[in-house]
C-alpha positions in Angstrom: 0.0 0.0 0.0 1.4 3.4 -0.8 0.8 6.2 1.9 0.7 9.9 1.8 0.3 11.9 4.6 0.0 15.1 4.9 -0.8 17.6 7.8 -2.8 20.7 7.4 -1.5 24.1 10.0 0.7 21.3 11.6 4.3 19.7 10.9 3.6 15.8 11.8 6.3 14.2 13.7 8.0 11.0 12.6 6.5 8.9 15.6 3.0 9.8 14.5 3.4 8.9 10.8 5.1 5.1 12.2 2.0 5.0 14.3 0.4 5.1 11.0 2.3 3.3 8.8 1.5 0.3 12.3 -1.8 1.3 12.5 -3.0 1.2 8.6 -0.7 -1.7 8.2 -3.0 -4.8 9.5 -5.2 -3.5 6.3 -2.2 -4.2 4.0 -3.2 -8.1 3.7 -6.5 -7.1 2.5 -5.9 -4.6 0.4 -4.1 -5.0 -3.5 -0.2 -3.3 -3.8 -1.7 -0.6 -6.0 -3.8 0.6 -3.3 -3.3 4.3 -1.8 -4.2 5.5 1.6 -4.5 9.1 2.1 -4.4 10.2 5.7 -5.0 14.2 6.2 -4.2 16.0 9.7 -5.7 18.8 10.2 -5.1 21.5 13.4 -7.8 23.7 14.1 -8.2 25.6 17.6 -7.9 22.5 20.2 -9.2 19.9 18.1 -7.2 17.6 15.9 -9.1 16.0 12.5 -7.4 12.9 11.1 -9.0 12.1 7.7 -8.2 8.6 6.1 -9.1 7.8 2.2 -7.9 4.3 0.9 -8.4 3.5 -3.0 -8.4 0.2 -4.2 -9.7 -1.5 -7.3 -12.5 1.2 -8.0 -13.5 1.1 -4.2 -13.0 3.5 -1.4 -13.2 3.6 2.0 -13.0 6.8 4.0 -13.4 7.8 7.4 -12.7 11.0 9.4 -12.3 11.8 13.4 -12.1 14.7 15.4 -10.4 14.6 18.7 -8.0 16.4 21.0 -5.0 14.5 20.4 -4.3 13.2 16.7 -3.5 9.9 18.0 -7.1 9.3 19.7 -8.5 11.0 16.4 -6.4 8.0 14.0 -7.8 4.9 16.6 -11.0 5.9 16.1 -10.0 6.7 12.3 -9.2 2.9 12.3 -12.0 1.5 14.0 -14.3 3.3 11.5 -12.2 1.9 8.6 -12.3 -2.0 10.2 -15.9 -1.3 10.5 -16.8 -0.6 6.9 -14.7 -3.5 5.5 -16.2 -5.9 8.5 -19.4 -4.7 7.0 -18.7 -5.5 3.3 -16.4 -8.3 4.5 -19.2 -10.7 2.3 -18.4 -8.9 -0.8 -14.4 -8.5 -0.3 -13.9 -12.4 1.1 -15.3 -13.1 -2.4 -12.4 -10.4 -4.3 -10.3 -11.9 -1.8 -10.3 -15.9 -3.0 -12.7 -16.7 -0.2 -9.7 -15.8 2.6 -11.4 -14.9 5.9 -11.1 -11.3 6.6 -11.9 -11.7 10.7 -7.9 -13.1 11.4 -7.1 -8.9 10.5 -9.0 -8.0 13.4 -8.3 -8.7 17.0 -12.2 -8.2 18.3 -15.8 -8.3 17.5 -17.5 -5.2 18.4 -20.1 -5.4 21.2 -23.0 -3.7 19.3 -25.0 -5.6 16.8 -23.9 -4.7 13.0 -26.5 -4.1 10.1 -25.7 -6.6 7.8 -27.3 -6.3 4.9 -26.1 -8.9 1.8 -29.2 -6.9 -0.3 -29.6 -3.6 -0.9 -33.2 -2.7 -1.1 -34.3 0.8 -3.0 -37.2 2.1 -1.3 -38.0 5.0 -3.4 -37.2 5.6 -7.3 -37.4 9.7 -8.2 -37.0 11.0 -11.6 -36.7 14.5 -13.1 -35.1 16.9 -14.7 -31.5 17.6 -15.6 -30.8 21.0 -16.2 -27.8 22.9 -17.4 -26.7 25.3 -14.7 -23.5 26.8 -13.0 -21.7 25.1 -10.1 -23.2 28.1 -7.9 -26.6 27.8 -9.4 -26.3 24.1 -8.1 -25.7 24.9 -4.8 -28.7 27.9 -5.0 -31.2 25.0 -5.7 -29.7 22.6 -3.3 -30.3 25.1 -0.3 -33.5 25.9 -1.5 -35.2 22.6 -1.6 -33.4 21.8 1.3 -31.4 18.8 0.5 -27.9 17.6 1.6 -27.1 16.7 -2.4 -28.3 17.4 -5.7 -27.4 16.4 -9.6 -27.2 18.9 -12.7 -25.4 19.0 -16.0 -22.8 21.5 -15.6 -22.8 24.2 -17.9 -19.0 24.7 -17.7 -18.4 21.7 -19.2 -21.7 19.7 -20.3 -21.0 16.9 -17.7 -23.5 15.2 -15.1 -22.2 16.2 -11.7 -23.2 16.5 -8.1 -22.8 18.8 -5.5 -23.5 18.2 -2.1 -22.9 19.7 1.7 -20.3 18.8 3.9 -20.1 18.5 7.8 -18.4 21.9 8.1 -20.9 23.7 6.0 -18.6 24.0 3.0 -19.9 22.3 -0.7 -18.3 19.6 -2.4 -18.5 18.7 -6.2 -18.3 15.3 -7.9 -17.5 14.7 -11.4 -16.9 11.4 -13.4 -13.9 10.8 -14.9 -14.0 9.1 -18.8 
């Protein structure tokens, strides 16, 4: 697995990077060598955000903490991370040559985990696309008072998606071809 860490209004030390490297590392068995984990620190005030993306095969698993200390911030990071893959464990055993994924993990949680082997679609809404600006986007988002919404986007004829984040800023997705 290929790291990159970077830290945001803070200069990491070398021990907190190994911690890291010994932390993300139990997911290495699980994961292809092409895979890329991105882990963001970020100091703001008196809490500490750790922010970990990995990228594998077309999926991606990404979980973020906020704590005092950036060390308490990456456990919980990790836990997060061994939850979603516990979770999807059904689909990656299968990637994985039936291998059992449980031997990364040295303990159950004590809550009960939704598993869920179907997905189930509850509600199918259709309507329509319209061509407008990024900012336009947004406009209608707020206004009909959801947390995403889908447009064609006028800069550059594409379907994309803008949607809000935890700290009240926007984020845009577009495909790549």
């Amino acid at each position: 697995m290929k790291y990159n860490i970077i830290g945001r209004k803070v200069n990491l030390r070398d021990n907190f990077k190994e911690r890291v490297y010994k932390k993300l590392g139990k997911f290495e068995k699980i994961y292809s060598e092409d895979a890329e984990a991105a882990v963001t620190v970020t100091v703001e005030k008196n809490r500490q955000t750790v922010e970990v993306t990995i990228r594998d095969n077309g999926m991606t698993y990404r979980a973020e903490s906020t704590a005092l200390e950036m060390n308490d911030a990456l456990d919980a990071v990790v836990d997060i991370l061994g939850g979603q893959i516990r979770k999807n464990k059904t689909k990656l055993a299968k990637k994985l040559r039936a291998e059992s994924i449980e031997q990364y993990f040295a303990e159950e949680p004590d809550t009960e985990e939704m598993v869920e082997d179907e997905y189930t679609v509850v509600r199918t809404k259709s309507f329509t696309v319209k061509p407008l600006s990024v900012e336009e986007a947004i406009l209608q988002m707020n206004m009909i008072g959801h947390e995403f919404f889908m447009f064609l986007n006028s800069a550059n004829d594409r379907l994309s998606v803008v949607y809000k984040r935890k700290n009240n800023t926007y984020g845009l997705l577009e495909p790549e071809y």
